[in-house]
Backbone as ProteinMPNN parsed JSONL, in Angstrom:
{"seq_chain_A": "XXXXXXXXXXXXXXXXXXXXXXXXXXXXXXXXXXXXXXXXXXXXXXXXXXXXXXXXXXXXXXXXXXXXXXXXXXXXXXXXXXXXXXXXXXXXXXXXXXXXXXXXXXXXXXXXXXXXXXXXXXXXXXXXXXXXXXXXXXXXXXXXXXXXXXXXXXXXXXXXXXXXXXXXXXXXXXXXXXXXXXX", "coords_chain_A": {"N_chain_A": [[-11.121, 13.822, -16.071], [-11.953, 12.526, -14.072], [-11.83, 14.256, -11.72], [-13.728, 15.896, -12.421], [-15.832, 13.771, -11.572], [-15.969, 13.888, -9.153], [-16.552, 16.192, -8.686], [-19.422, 16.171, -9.132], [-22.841, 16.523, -8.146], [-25.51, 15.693, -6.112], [-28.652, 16.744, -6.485], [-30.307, 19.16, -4.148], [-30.468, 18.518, -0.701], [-30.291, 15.602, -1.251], [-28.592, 12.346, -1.248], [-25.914, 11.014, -2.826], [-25.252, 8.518, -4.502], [-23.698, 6.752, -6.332], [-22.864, 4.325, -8.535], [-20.394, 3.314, -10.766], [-18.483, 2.071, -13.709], [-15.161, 2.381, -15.127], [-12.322, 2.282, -17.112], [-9.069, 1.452, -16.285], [-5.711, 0.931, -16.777], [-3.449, -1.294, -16.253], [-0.296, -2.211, -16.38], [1.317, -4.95, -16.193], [-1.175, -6.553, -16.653], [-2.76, -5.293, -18.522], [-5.452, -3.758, -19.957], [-8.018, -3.223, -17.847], [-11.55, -3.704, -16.153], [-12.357, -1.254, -13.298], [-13.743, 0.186, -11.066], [-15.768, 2.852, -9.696], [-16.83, 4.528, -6.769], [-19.252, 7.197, -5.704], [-20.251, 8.433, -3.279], [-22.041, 10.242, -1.124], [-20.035, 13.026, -0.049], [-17.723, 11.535, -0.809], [-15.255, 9.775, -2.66], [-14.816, 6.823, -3.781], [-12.758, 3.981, -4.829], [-11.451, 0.995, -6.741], [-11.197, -2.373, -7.133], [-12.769, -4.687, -8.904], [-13.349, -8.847, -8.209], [-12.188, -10.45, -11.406], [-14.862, -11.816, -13.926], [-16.909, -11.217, -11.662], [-20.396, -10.522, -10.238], [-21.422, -7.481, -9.747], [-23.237, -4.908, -7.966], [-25.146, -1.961, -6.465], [-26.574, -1.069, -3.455], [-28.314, 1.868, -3.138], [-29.938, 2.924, -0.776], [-28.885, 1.263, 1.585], [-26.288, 2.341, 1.358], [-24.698, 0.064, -0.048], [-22.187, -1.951, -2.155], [-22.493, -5.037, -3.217], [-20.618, -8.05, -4.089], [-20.694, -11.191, -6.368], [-19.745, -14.346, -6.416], [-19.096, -15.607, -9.818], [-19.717, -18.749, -9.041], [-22.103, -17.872, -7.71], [-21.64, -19.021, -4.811], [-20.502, -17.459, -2.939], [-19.701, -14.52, -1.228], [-19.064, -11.189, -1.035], [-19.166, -7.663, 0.48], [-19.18, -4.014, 0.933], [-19.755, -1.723, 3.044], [-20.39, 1.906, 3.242], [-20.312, 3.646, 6.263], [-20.896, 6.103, 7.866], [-20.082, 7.67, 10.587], [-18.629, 9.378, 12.022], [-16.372, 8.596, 13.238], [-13.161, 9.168, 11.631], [-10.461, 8.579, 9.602], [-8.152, 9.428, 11.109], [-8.508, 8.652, 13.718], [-8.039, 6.429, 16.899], [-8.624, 3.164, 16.541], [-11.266, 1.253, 17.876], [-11.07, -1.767, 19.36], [-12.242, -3.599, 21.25], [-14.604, -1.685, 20.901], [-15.551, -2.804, 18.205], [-15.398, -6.114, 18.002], [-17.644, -6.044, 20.206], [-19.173, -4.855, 18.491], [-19.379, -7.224, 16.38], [-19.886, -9.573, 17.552], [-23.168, -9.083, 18.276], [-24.425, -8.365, 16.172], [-23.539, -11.158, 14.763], [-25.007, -13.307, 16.913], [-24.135, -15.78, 18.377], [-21.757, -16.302, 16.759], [-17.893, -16.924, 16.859], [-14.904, -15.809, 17.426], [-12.102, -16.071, 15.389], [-9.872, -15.464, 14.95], [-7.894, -12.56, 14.413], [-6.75, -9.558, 12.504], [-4.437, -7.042, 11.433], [-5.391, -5.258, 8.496], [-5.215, -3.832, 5.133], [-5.995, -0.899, 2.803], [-5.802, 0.452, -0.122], [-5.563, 2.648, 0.826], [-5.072, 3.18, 3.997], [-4.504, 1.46, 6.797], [-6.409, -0.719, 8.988], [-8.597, -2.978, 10.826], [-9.477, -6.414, 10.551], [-11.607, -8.739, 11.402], [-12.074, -12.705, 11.741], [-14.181, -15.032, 11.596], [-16.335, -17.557, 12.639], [-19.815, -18.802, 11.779], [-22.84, -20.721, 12.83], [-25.493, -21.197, 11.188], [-28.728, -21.796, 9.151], [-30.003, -25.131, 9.268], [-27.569, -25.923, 10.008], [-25.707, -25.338, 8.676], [-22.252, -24.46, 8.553], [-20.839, -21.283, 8.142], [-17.84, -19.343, 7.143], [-16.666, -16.173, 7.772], [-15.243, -12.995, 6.948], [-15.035, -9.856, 8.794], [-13.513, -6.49, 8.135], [-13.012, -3.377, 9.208], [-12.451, -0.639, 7.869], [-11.248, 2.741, 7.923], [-12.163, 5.699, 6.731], [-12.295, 9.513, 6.016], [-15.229, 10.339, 6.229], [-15.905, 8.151, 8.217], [-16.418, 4.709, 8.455], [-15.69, 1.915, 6.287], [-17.188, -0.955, 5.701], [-15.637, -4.344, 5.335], [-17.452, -7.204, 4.115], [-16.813, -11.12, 3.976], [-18.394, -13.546, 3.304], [-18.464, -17.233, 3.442], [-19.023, -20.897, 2.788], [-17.198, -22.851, 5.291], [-15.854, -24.918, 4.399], [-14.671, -23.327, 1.687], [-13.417, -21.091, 2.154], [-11.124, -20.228, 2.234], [-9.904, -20.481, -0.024], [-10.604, -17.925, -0.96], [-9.497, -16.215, 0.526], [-7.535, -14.423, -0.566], [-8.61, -13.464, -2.839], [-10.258, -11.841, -1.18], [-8.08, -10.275, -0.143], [-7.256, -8.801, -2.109], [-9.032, -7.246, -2.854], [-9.206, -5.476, -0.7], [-7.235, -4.212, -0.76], [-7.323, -2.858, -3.07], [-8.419, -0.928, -2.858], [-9.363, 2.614, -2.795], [-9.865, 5.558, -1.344], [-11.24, 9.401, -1.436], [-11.94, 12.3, -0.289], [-14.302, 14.625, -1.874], [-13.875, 17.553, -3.643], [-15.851, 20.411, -2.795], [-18.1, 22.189, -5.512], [-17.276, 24.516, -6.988]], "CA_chain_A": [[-12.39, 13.129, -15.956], [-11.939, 12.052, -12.643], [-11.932, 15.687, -10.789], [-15.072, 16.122, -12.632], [-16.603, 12.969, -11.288], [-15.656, 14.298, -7.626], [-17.7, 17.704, -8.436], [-20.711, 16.095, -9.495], [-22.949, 17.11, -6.733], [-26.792, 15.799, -6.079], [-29.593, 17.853, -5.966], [-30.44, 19.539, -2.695], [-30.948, 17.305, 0.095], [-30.686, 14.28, -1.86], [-27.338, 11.731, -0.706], [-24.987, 11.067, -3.728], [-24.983, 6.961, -4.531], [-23.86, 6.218, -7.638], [-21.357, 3.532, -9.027], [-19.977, 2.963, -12.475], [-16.993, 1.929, -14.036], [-14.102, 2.988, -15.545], [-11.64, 1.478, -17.785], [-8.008, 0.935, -15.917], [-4.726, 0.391, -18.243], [-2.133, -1.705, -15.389], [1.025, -2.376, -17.257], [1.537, -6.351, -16.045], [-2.206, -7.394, -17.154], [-3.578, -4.492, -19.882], [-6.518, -2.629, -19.142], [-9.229, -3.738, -16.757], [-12.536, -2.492, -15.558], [-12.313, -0.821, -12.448], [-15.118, 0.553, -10.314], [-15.728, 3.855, -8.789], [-18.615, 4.766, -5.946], [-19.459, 8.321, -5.459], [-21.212, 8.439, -2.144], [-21.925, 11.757, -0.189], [-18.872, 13.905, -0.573], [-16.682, 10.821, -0.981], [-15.127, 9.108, -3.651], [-14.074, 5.209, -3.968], [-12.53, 3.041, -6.457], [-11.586, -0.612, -6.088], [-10.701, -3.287, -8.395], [-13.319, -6.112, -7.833], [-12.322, -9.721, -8.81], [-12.665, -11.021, -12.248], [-16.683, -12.584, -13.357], [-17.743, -11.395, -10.305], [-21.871, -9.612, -10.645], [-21.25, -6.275, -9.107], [-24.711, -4.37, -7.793], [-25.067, -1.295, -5.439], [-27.795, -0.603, -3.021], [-28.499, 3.062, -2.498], [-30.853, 2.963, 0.485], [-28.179, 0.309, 2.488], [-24.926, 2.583, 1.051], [-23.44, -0.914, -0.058], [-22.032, -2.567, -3.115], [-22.23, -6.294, -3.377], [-19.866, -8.691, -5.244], [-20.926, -12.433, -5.863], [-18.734, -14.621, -7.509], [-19.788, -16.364, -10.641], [-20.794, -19.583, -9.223], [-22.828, -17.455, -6.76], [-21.742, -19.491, -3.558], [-18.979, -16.383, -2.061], [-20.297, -13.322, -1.774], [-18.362, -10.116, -0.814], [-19.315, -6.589, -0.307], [-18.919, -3.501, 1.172], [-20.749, -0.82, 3.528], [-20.119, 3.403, 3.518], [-20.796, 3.696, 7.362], [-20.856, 7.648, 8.318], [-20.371, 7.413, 11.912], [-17.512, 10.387, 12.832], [-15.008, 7.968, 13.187], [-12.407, 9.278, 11.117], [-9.543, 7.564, 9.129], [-6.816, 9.449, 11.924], [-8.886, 8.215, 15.103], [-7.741, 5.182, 16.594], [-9.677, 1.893, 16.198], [-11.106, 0.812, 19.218], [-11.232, -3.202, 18.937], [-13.534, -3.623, 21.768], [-16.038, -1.635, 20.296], [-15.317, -3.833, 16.968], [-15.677, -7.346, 18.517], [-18.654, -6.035, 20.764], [-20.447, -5.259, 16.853], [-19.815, -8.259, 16.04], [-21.501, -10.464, 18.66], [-23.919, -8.371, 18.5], [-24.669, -8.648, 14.421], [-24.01, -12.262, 14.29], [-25.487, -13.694, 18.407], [-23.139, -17.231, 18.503], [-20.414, -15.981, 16.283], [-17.04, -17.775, 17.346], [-14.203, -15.02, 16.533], [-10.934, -17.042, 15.704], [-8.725, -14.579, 14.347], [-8.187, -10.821, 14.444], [-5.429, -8.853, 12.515], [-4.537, -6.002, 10.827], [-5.768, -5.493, 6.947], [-4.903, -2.549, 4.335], [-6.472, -0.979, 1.956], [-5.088, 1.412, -0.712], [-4.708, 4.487, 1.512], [-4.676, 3.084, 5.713], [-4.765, 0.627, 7.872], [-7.677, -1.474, 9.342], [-8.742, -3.949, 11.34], [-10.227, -7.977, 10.521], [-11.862, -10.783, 12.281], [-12.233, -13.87, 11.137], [-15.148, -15.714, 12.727], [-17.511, -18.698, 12.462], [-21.142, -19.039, 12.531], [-23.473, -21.952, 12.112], [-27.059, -20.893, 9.809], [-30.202, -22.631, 9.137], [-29.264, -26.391, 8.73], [-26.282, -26.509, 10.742], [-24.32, -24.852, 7.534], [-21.168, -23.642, 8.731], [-19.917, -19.953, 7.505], [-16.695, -18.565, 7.879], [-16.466, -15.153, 7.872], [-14.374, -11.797, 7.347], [-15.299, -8.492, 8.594], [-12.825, -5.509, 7.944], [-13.348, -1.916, 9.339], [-11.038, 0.479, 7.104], [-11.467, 4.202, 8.309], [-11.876, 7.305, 5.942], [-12.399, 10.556, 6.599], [-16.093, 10.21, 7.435], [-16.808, 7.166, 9.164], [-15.596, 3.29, 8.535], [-15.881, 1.554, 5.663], [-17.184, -2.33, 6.392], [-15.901, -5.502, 4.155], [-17.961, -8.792, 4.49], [-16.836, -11.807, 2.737], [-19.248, -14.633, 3.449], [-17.939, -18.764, 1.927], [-18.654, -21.932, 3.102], [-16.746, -22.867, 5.893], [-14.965, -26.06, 3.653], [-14.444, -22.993, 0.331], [-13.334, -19.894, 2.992], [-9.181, -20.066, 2.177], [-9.832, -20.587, -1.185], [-11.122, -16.519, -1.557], [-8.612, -14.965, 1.203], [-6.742, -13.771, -1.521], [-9.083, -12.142, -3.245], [-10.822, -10.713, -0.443], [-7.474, -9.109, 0.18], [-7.215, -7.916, -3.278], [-10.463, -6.1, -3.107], [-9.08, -4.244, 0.153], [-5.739, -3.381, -1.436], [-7.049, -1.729, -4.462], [-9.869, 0.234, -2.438], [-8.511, 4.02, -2.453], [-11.072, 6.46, -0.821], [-11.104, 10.059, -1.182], [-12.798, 13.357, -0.431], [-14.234, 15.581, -3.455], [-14.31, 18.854, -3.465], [-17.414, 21.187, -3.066], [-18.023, 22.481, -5.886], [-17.417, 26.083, -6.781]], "C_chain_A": [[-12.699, 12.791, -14.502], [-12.36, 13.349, -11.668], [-13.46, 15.613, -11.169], [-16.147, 15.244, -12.263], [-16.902, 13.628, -9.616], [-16.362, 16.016, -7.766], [-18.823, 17.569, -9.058], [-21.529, 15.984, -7.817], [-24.532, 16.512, -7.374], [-27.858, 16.816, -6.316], [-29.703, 17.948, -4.336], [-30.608, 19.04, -1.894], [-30.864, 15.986, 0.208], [-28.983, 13.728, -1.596], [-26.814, 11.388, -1.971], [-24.748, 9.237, -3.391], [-24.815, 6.605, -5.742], [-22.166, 5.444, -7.927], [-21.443, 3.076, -10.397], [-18.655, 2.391, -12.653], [-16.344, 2.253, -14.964], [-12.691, 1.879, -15.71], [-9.601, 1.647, -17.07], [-7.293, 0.272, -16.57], [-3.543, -0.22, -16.218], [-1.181, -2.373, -16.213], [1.404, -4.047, -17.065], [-0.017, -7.105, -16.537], [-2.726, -6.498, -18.438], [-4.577, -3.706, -19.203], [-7.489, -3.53, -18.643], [-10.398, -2.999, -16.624], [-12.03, -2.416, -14.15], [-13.471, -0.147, -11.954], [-14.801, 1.858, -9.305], [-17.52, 3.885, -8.766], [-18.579, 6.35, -5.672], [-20.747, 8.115, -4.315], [-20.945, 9.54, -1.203], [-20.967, 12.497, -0.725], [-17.362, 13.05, -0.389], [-16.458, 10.122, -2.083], [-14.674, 7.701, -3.66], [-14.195, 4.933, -5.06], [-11.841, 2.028, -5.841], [-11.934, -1.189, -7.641], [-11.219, -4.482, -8.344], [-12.309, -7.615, -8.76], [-12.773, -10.016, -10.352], [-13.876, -11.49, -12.385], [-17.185, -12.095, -12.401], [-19.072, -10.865, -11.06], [-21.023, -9.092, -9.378], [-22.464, -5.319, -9.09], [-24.311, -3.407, -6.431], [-26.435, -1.27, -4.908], [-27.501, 1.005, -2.274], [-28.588, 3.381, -1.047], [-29.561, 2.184, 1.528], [-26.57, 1.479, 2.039], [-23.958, 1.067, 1.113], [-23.626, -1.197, -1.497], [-21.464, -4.435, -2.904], [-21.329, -6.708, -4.423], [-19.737, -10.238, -5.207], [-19.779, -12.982, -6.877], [-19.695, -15.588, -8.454], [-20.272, -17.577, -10.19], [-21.821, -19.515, -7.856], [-22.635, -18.314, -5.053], [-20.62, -18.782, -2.373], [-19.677, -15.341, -2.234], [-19.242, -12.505, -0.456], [-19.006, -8.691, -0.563], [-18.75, -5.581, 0.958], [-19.766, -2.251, 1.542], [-20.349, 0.449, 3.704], [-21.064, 3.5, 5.397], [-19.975, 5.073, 7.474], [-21.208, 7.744, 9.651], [-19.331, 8.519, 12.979], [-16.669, 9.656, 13.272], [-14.438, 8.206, 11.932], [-11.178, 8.623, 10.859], [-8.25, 8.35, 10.571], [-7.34, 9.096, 13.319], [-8.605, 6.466, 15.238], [-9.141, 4.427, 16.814], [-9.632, 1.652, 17.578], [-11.895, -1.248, 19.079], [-12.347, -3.59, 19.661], [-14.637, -3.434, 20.807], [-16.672, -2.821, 18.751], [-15.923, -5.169, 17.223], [-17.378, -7.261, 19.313], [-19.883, -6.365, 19.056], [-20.731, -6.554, 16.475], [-20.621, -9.533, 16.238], [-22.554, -10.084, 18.476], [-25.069, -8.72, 17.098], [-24.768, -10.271, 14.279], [-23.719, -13.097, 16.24], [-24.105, -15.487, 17.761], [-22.128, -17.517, 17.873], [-19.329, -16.776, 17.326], [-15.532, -16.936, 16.474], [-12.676, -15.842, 16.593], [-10.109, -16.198, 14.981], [-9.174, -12.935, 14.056], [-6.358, -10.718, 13.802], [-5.358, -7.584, 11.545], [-4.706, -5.708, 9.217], [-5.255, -3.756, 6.758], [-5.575, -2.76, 3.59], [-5.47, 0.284, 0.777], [-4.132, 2.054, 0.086], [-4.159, 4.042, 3.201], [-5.185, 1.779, 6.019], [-6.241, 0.517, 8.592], [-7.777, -2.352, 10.282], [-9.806, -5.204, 10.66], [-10.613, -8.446, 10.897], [-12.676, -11.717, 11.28], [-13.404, -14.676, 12.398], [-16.154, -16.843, 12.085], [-18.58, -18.404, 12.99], [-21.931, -20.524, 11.827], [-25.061, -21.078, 11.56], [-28.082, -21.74, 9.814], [-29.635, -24.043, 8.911], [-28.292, -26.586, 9.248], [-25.124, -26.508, 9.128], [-23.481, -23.964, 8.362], [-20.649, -22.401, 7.973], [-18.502, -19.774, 7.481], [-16.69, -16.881, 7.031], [-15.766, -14.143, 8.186], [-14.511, -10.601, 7.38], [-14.327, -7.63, 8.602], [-13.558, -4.328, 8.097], [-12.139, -1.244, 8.507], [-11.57, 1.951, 7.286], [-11.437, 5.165, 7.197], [-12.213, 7.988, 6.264], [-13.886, 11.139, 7.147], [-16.676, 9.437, 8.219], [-15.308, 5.621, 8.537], [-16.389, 2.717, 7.162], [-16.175, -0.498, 6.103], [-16.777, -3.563, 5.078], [-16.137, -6.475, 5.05], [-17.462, -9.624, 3.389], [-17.252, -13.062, 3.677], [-19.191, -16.2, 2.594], [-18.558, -19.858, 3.239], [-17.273, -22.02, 3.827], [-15.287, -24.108, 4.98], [-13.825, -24.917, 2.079], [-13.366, -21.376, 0.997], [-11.77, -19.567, 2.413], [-9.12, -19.675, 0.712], [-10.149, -18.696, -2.15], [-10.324, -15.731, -0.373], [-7.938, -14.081, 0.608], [-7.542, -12.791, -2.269], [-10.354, -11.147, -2.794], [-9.43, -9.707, -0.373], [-7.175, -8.296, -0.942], [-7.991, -6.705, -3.149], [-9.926, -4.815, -1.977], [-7.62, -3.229, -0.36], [-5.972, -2.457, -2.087], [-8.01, -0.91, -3.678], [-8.97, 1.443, -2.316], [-10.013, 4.908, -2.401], [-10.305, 7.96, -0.769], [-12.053, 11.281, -1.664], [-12.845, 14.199, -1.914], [-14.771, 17.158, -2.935], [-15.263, 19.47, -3.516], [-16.998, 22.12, -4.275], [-18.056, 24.02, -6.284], [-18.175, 27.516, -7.346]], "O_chain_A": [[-13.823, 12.878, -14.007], [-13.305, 13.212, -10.89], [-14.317, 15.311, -10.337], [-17.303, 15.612, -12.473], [-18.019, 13.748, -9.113], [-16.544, 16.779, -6.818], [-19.369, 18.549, -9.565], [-21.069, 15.57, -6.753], [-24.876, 16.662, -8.547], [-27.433, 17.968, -6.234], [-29.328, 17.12, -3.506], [-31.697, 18.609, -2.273], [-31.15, 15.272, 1.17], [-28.107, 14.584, -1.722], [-27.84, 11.548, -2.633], [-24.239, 8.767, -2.374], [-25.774, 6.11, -6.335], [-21.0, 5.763, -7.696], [-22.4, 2.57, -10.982], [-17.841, 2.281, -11.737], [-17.04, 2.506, -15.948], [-12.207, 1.068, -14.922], [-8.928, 2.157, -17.966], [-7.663, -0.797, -17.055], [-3.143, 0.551, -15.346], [-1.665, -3.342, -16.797], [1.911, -4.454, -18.111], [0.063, -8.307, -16.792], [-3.118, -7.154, -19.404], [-4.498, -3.14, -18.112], [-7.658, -4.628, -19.174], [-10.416, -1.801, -16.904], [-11.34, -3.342, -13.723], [-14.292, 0.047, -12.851], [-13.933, 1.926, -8.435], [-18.516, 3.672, -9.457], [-17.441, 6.665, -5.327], [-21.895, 7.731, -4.542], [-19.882, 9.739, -0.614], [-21.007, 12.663, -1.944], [-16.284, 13.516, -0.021], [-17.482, 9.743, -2.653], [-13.496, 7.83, -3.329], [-14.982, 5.195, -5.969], [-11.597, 2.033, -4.635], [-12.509, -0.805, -8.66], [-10.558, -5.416, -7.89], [-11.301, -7.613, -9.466], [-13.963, -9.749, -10.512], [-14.426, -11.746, -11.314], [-18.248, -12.656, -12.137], [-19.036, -10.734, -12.283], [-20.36, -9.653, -8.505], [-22.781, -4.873, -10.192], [-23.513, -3.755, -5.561], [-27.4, -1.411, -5.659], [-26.801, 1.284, -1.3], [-27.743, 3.887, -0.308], [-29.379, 2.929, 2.491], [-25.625, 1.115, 2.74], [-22.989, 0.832, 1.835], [-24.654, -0.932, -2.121], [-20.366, -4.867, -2.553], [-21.159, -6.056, -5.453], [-18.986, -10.767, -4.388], [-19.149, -12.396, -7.758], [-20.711, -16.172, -8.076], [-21.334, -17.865, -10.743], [-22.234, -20.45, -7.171], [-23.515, -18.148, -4.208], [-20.109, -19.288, -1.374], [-20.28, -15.143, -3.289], [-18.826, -12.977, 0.602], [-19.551, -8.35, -1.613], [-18.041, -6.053, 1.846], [-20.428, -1.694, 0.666], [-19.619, 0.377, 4.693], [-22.284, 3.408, 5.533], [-18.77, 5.199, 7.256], [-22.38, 7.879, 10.0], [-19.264, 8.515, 14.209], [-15.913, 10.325, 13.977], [-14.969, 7.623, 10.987], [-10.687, 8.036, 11.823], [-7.421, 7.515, 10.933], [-6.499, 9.267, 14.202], [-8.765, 5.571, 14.407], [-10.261, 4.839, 17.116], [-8.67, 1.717, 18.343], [-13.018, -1.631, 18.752], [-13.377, -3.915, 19.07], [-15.324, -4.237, 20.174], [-17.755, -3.342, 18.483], [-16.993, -5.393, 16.659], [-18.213, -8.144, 19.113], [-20.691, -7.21, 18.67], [-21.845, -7.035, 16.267], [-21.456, -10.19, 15.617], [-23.297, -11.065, 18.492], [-26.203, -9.198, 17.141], [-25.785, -10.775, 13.802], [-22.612, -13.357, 16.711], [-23.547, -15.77, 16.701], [-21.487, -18.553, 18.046], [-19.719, -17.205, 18.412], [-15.131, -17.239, 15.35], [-12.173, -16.18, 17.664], [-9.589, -16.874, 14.093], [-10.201, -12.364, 13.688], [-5.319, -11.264, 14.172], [-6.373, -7.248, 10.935], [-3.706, -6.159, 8.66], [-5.026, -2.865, 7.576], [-6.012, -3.864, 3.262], [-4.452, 0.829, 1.205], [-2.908, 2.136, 0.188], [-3.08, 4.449, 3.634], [-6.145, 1.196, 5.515], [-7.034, 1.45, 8.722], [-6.65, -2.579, 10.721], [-10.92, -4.842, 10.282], [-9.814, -9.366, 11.076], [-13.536, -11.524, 10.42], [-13.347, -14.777, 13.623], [-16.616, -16.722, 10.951], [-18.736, -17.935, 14.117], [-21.703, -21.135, 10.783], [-25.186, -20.003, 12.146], [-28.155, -22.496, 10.783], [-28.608, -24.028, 8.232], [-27.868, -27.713, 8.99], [-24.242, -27.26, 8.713], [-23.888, -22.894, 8.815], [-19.909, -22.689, 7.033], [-18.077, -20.595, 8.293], [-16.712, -16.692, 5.815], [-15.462, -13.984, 9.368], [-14.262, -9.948, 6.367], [-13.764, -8.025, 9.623], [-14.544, -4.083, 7.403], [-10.955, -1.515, 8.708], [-12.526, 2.206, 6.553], [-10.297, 5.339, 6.768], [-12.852, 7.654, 7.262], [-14.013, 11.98, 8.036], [-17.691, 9.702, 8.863], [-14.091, 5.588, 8.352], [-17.565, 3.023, 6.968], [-15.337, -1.144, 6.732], [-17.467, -3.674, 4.065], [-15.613, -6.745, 6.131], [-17.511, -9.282, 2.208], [-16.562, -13.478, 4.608], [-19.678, -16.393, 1.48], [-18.506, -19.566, 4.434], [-16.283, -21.489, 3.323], [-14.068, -23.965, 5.071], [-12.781, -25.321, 1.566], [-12.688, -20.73, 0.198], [-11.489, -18.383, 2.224], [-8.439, -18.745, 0.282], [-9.995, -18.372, -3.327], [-10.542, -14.52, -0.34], [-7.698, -12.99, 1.126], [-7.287, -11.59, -2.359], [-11.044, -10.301, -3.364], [-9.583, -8.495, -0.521], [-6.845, -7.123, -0.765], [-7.677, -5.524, -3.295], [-10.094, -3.611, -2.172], [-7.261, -2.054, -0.29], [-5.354, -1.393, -2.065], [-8.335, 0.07, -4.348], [-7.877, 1.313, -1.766], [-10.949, 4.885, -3.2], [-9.171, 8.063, -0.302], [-12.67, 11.417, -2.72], [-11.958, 14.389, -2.745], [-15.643, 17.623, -2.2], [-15.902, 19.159, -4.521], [-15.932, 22.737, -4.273], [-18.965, 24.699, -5.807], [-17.938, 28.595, -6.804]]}, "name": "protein", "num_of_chains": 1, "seq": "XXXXXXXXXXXXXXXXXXXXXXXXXXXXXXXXXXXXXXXXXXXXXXXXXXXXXXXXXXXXXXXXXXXXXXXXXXXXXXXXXXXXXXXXXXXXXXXXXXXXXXXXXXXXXXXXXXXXXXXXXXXXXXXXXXXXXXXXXXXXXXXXXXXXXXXXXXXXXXXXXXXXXXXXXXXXXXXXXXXXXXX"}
């Protein structure tokens, strides 16, 4: 079933965005849903958390993930940029994005994250918002074979610790991989 998901192919021209899910048996909990994205000539799957609402946007190549009492939100961006999963990470350029994306950011931690298949990079950073609401914030670059994959997880600066865990869940179970052209 799976091969055959990885040779479903668009029409002509047209970019390949589609996410569904798929039923996952893990031997310490039972079966689960699980989530696979078919985007371009790539495949992902990823294990979001429990309750969460799970929604993709085509047009943006991302899938959001809020948590039930909507005040955490999570997601994840297909960035096709020729950075490949065996090129190294250049942190600079990383940190520059980020200033850049959020102007008065305050980056207080950087380190290395995994996901399924490779290695990544994190930062951890503060911003303040409308109202003088505090964020805290975790971006993750994880590399695949055509570009970088981006995770945001966006909490309250007081609720932020309380979802480290299962931001890192979400990057653990992510496994990315190419599908074959079909023949």
């Amino acid at each position: 079933m799976l091969a055959l998901l990885c040779l479903w192919r668009p029409l002509e021209g047209a970019e390949a965005f589609r996410l569904f899910t798929q039923p996952l048996s893990i031997p310490e909990r039972g079966e689960v849903t699980g989530y696979a994205l078919l985007a371009g000539s790539n495949r992902f799957s990823f294990l979001p958390p429990a309750d969460w609402q799970i929604s993709g946007n085509a047009a943006k190549r991302e899938v959001t993930l809020m948590s039930h009492d909507q005040i955490v939100v999570m997601s994840f961006k297909i960035v096709v940029d020729g950075i490949g999963a065996r090129e190294k990470q250049d942190l600079n350029k990383w940190r520059q994005e980020i200033l850049k994306r959020y102007p008065g950011a305050q980056i207080v931690n950087e380190s290395t994250c995994y996901s399924r298949d490779v290695q990544g990079i994190c930062f951890e950073f503060l911003r303040i918002v409308s109202k003088k609401i505090k964020l805290s914030t975790r971006l993750a670059f994880v590399p695949f074979s055509d570009g970088t994959v981006e995770f945001l997880l966006t909490a309250p600066r007081e609720k932020s610790e309380d979802y480290t865990f299962i931001f890192a869940n979400l990057l653990t179970s992510f496994h990315s991989e190419r599908c074959s052209a079909p023949k």
